[in-house]
SEBADREN-892486 format. One line per 2 residues: number of its first residue (from 1); their letters; for each residue x, y, z of N, C-alpha, C, O. Coordinates in Angstrom, 1 decimal. Atoms other than C-alpha are relative to their C-alpha. Layout:
residues N
NUM	A	X:Y:Z:X:Y:Z:X:Y:Z:X:Y:Z ~ ...
***
This chain:
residues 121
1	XX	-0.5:1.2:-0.6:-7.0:32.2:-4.6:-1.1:-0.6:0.9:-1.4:0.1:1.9 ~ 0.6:0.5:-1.2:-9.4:29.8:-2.8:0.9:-0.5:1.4:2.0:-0.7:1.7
3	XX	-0.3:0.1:-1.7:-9.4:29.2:0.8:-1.0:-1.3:0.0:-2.1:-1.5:-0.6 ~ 0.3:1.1:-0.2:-9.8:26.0:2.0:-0.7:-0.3:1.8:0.0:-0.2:2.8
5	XX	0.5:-0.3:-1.7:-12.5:25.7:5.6:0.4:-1.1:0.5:0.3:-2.2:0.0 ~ -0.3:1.1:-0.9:-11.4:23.8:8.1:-0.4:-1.2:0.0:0.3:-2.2:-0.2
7	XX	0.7:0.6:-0.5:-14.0:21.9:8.8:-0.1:-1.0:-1.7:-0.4:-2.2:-1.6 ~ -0.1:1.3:1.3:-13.9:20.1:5.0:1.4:-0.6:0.0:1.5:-1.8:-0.3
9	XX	-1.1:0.9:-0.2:-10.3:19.2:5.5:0.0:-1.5:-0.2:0.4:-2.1:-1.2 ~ 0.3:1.3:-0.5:-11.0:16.0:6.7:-1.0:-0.8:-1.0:-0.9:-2.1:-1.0
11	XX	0.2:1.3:1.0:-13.1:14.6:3.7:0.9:0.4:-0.9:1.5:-0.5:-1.5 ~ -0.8:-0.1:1.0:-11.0:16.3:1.4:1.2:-1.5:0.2:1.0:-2.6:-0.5
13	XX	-1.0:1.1:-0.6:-7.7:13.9:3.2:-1.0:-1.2:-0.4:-0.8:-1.9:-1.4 ~ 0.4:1.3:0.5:-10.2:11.0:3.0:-0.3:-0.7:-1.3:-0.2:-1.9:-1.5
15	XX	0.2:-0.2:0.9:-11.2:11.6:-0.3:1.2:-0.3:-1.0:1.1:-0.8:-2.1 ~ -1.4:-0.1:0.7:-7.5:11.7:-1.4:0.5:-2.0:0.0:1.0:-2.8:-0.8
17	XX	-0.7:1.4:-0.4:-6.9:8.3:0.7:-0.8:-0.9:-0.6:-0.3:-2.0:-0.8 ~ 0.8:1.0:0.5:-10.0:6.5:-0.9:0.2:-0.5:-1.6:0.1:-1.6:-2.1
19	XX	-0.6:0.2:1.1:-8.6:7.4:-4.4:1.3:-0.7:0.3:1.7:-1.5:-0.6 ~ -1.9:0.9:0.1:-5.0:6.0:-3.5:-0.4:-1.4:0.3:0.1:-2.2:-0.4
21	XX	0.5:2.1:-0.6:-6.5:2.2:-1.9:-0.6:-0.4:-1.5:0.0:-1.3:-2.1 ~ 0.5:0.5:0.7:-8.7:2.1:-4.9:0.2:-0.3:-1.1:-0.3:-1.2:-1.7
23	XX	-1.5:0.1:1.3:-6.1:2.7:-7.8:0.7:-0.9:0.0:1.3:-0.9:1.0 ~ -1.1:0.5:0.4:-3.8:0.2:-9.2:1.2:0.8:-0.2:1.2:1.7:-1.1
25	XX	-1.1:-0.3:0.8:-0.3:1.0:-9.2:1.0:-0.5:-1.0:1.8:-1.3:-0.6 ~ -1.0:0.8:0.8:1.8:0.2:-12.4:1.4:0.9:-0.3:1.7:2.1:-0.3
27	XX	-0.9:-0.4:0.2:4.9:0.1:-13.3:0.6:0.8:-1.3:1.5:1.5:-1.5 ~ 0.2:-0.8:1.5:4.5:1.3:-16.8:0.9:-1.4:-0.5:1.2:-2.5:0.0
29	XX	-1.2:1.1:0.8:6.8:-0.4:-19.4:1.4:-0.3:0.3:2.1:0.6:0.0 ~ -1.2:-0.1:-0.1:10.2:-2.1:-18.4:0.3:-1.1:-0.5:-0.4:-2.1:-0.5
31	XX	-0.7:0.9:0.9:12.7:-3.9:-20.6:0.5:-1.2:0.9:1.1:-1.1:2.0 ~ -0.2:1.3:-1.0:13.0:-7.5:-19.4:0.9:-1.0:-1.0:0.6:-2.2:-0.8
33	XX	-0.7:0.5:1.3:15.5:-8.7:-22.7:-0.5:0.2:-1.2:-1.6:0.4:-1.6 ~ 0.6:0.1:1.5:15.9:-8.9:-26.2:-1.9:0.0:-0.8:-2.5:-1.1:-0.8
35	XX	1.2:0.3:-0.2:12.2:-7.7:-27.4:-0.6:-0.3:1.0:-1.7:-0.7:0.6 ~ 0.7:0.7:-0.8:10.9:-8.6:-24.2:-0.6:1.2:0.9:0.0:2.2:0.7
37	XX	0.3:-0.8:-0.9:9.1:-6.6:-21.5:-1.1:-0.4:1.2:-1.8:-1.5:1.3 ~ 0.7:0.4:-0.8:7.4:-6.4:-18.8:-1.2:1.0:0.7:-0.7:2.1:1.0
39	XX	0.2:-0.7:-1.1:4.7:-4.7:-16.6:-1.4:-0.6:1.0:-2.5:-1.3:0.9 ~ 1.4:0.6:-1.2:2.7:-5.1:-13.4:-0.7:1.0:1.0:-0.3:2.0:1.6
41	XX	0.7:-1.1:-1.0:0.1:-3.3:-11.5:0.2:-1.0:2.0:0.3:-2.2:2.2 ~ 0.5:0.0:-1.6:-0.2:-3.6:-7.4:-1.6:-0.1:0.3:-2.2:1.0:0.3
43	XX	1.0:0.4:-0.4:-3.4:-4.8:-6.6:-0.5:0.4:1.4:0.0:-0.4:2.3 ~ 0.8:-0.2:-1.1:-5.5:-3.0:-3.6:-1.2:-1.4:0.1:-1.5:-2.1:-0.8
45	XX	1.2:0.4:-0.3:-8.4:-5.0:-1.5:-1.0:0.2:-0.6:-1.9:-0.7:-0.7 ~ 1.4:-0.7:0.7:-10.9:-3.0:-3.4:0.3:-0.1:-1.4:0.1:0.8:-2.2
47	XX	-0.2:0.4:1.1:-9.8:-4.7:-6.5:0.1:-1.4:-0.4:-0.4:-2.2:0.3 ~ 0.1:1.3:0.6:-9.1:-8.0:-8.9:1.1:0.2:-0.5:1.5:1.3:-1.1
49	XX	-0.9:-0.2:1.3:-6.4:-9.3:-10.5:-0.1:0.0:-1.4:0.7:0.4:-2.3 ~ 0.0:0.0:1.1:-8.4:-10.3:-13.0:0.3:1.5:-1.2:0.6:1.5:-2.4
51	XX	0.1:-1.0:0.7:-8.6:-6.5:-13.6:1.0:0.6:0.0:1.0:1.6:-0.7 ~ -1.2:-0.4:0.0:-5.3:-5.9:-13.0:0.8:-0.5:-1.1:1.7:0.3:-1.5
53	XX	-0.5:0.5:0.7:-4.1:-8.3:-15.4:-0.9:0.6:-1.8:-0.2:0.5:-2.8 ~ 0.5:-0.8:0.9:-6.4:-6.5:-18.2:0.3:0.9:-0.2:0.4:1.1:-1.4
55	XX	-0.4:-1.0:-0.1:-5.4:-3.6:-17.5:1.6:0.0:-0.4:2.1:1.1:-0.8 ~ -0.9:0.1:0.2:-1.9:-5.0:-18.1:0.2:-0.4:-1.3:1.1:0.1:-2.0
57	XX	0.1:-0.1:1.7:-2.8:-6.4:-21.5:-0.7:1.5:-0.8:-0.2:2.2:-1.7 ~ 0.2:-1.8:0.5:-4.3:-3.0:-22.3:1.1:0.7:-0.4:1.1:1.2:-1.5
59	XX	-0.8:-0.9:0.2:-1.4:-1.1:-22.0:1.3:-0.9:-0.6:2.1:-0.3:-1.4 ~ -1.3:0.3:1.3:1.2:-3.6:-23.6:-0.2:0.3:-0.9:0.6:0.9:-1.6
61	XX	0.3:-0.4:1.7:-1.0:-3.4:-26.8:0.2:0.9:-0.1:0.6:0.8:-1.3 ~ 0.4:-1.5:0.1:-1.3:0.3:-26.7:1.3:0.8:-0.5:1.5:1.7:-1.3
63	XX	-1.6:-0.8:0.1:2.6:0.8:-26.3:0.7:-0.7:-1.1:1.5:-0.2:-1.9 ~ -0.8:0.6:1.7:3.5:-2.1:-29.0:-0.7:0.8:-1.0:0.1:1.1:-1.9
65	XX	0.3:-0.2:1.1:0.9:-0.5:-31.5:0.4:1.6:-0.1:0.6:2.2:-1.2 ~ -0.6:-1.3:0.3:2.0:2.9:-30.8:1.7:0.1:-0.9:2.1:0.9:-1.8
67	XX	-1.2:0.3:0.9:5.4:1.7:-32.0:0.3:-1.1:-1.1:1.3:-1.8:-1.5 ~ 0.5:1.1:1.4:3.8:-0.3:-34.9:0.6:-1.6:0.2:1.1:-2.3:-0.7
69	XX	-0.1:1.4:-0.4:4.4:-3.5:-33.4:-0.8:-1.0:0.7:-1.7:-0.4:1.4 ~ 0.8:0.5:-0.5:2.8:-6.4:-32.2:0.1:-1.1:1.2:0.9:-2.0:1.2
71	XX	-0.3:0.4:-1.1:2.2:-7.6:-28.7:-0.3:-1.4:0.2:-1.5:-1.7:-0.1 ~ -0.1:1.6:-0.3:2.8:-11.7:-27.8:0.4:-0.1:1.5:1.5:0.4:1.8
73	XX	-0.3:0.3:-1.0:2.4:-12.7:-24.3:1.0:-0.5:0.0:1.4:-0.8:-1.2 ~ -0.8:1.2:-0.4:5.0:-14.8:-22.9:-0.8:-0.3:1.4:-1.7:-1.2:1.5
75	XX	0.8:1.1:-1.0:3.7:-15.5:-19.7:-0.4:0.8:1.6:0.4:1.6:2.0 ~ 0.5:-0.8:-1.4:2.0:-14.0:-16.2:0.0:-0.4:1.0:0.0:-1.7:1.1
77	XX	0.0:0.8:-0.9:2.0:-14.4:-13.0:-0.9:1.3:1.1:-0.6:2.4:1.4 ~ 0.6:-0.8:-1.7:-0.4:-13.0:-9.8:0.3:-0.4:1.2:1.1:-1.2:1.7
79	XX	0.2:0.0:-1.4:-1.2:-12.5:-6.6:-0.7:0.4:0.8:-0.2:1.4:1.4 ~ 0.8:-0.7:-0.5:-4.3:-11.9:-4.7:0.3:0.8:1.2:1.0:0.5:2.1
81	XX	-0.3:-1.4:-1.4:-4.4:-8.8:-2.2:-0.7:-1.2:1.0:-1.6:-2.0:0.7 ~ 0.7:0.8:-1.0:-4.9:-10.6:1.1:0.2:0.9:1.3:1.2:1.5:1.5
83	XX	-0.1:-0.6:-1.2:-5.9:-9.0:4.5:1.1:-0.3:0.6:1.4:-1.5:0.8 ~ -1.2:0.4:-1.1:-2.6:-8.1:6.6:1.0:-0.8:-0.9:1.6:-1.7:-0.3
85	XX	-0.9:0.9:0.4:-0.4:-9.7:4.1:0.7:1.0:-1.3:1.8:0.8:-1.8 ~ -0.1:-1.4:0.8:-0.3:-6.4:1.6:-0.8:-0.3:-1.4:-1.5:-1.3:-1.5
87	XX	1.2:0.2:1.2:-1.9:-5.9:-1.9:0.9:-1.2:-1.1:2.1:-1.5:-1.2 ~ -0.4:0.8:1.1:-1.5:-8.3:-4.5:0.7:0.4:-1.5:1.5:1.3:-1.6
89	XX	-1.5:-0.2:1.3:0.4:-8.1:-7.9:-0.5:-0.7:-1.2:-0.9:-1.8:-0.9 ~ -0.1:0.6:1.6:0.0:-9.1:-11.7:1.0:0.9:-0.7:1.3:2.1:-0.8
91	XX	-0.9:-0.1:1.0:2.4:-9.4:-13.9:0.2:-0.7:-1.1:0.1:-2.0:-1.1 ~ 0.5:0.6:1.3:2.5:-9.8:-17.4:2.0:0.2:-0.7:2.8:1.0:-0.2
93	XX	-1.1:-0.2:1.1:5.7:-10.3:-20.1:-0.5:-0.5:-1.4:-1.5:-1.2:-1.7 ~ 0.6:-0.4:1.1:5.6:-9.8:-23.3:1.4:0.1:-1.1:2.5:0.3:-0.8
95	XX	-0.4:-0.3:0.4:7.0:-9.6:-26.1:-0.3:0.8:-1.3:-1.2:0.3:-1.9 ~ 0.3:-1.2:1.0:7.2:-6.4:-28.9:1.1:-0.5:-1.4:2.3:-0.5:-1.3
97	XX	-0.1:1.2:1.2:7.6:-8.5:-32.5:-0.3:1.2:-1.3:-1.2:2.0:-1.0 ~ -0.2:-0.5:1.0:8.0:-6.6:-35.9:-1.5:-0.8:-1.1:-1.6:-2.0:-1.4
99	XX	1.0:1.3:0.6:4.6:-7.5:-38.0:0.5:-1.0:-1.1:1.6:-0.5:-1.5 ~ -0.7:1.2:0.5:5.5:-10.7:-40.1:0.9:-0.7:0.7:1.6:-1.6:0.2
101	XX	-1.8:0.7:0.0:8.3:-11.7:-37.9:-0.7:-1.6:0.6:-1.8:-1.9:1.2 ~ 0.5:1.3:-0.4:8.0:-15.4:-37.3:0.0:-0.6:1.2:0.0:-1.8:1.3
103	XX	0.1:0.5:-1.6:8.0:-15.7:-33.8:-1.5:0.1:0.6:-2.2:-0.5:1.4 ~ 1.3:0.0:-0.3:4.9:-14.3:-33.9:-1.5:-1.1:-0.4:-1.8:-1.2:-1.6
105	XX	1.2:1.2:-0.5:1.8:-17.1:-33.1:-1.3:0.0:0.9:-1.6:1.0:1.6 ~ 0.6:0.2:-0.9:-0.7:-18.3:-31.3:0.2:0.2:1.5:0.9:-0.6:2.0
107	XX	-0.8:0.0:-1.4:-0.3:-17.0:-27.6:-0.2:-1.4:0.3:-1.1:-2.2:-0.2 ~ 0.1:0.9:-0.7:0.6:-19.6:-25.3:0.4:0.5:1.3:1.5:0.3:1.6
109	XX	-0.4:-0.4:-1.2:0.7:-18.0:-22.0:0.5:-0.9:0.7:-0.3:-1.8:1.0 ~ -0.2:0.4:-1.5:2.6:-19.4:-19.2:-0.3:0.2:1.4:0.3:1.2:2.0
111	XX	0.4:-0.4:-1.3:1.3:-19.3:-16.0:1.3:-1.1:1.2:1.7:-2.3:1.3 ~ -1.3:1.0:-1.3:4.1:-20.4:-13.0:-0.4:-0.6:0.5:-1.6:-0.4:0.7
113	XX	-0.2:1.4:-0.5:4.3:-23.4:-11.4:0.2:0.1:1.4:1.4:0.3:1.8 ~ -0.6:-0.8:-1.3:3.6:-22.4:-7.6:-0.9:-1.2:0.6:-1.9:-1.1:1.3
115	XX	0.7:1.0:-0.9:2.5:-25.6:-6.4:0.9:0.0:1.1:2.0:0.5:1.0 ~ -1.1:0.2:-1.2:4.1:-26.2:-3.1:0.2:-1.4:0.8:-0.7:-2.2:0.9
117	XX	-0.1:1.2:-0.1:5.4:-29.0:-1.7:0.2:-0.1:1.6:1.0:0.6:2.1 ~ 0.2:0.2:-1.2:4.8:-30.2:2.0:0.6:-1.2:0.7:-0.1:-2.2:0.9
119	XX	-0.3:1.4:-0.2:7.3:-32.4:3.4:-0.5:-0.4:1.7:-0.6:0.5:2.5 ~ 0.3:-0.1:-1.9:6.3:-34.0:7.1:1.9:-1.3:0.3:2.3:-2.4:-0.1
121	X	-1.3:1.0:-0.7:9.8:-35.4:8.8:-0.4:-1.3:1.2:0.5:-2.0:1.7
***
């Protein structure tokens, strides 16, 4: 059995904490209707959504082709990590389509409609 010296403790703990900030967390695969799904990673400071949202097409394909199927966005939405405000977020849907079936096309992702509107009274 090793023995662990005191005195490394302390990068060990930081070491632990520098891998947790710098990781994405996702949710894996969750059923969002008929065919449909969804998943999103958590975006750290020491990250991108863009890379979060890759990482999100990555793993739809991976899980539709593992179940011989083929993956069609429907539509995503982010959120950059901002100091003091917590990490950001991508999120992707999707849908898992039988090959030939005719729904399947050209993506057309949707991206949300987050304009906002500023009334002055």
């Amino acid at each position: 059995m090793a023995t662990i010296k005191s005195n490394t403790l302390p990068y060990l703990v930081l070491a632990g904490l520098t891998a947790t900030i710098l990781t994405a967390c996702t949710t894996g695969i969750v059923p969002a209707g008929p065919d449909t799904y969804m998943v999103a990673h958590s975006i750290s400071a020491f990250s991108t959504v863009g890379r979060g949202m890759a990482s999100n097409y990555q793993e739809a394909s991976r899980w539709c082709a593992s179940r011989g199927l083929v993956m069609v966005p429907v539509s995503t939405d982010q959120r950059e990590p901002r100091a003091g405000q917590g990490m950001g977020t991508a999120d992707l849907y999707f849908r898992a389509l039988k090959p030939g079936d005719p729904e399947i096309k050209r993506g057309n992702v949707a991206a949300p409609n987050n304009t906002q509107r500023l009334e002055i009274r």
